[in-house]
C-alpha positions in Angstrom: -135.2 159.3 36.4 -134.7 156.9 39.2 -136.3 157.2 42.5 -134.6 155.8 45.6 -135.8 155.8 49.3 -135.0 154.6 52.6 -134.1 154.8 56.0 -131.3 154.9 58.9 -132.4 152.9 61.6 -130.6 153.8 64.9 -130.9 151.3 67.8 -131.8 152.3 71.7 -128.5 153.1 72.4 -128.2 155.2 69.5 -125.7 153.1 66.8 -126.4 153.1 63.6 -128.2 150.0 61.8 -126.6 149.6 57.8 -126.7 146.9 55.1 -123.5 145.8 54.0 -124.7 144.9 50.6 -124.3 141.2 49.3 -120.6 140.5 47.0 -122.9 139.9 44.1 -121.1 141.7 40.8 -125.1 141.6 39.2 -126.4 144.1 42.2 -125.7 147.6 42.3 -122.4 148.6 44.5 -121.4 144.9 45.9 -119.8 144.4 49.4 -120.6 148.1 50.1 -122.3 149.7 52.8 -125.5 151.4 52.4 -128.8 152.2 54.2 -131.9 149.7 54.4 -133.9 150.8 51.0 -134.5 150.6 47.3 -135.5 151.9 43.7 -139.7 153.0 43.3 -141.4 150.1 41.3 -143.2 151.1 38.2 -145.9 153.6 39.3 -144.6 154.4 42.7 -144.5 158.3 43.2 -144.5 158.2 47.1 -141.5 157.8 48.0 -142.4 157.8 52.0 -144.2 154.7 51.0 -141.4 153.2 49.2 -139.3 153.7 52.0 -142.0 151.7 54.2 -142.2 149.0 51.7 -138.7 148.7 51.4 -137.5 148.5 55.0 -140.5 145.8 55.6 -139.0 143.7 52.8 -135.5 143.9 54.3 -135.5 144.1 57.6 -139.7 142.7 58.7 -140.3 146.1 60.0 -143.8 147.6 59.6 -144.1 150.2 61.3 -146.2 153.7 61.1 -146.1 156.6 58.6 -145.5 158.6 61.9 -142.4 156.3 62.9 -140.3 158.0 59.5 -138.8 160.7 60.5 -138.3 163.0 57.3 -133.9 163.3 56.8 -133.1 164.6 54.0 -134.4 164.5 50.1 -132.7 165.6 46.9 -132.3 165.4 43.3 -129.1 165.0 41.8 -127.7 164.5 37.9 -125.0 162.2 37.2 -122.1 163.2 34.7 -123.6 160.2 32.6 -127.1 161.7 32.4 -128.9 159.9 35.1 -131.4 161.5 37.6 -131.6 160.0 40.6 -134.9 161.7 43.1 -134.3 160.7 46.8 -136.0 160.9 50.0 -134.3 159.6 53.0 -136.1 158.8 56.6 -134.9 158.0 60.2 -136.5 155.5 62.4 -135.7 155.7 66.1 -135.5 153.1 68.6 -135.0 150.1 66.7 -134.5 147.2 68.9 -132.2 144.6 67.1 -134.1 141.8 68.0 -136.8 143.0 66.3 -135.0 143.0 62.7 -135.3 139.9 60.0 -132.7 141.0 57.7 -133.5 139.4 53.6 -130.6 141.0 52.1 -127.3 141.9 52.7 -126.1 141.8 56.1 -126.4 143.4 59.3 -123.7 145.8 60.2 -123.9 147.8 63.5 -122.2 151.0 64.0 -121.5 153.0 67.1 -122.0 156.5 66.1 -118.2 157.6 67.5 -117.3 155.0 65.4 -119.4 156.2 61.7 -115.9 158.3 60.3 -114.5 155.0 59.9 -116.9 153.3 57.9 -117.6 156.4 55.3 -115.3 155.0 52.7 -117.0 152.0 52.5 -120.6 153.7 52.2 -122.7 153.7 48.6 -122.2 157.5 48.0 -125.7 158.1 48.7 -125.7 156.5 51.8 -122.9 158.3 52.9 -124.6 162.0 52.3 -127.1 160.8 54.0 -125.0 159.3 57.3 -123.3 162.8 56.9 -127.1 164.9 56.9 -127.5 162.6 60.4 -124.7 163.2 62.0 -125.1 167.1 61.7 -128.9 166.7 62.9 -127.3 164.6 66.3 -124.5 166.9 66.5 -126.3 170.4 66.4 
């Protein structure tokens, strides 16, 4: 089983923060589009601090248990036999000047604007984008 967690980070005016994923062929879904995040080192079980550790090694934000806003997690089996356990978070506020990004790149999307971008996303990124956009929209 693989254990994944991370975060959408949505800027003071309310647009989405996403990595668009380096075009390395050696790194999991090149040139895509996915949130800020990563796999559970050896050991890890809380994924809540994964997500932490993860979004300070990629973006320089260190912020509080309190500032991760529980999304959405899930389990789900792949057709090939993998597990993949997932907990997703939303940080709020996120000033732009505030980020260091290590990997990938930047990309900044206005939330009328997300529909057009869902065809580029990692597929769990995109549930995930989708499990947003019904919390904003309810």
């Amino acid at each position: 089983m693989i254990s994944i967690a991370g975060a959408i980070l949505v800027s003071t005016t309310g647009s989405l923060f996403l990595q668009r994923r380096d075009d390395d062929p050696a790194i999991s879904s090149p040139n895509m589009i996915s949130i800020f995040g990563g796999s559970a080192d050896e050991g890890e079980d809380n994924l809540l601090e994964v997500a932490m550790r993860e979004i300070e090694e990629e973006t320089g934000l260190s912020l509080s248990q309190n500032a991760y806003l529980p999304l959405v997690s899930f389990k789900n089996q792949y057709p090939d036999g993998r597990i993949i356990n997932a907990s997703f978070y939303t940080l709020k506020n996120i000033d732009k000047a505030t980020l260091n990004i290590t990997e990938g790149s930047l990309i900044e999307i206005p939330i009328e604007e997300i529909g057009n971008f869902m065809h580029e996303m990692v597929p769990t990124t995109c549930f995930a984008v989708s499990v947003y956009m019904q919390s904003v929209s309810d």
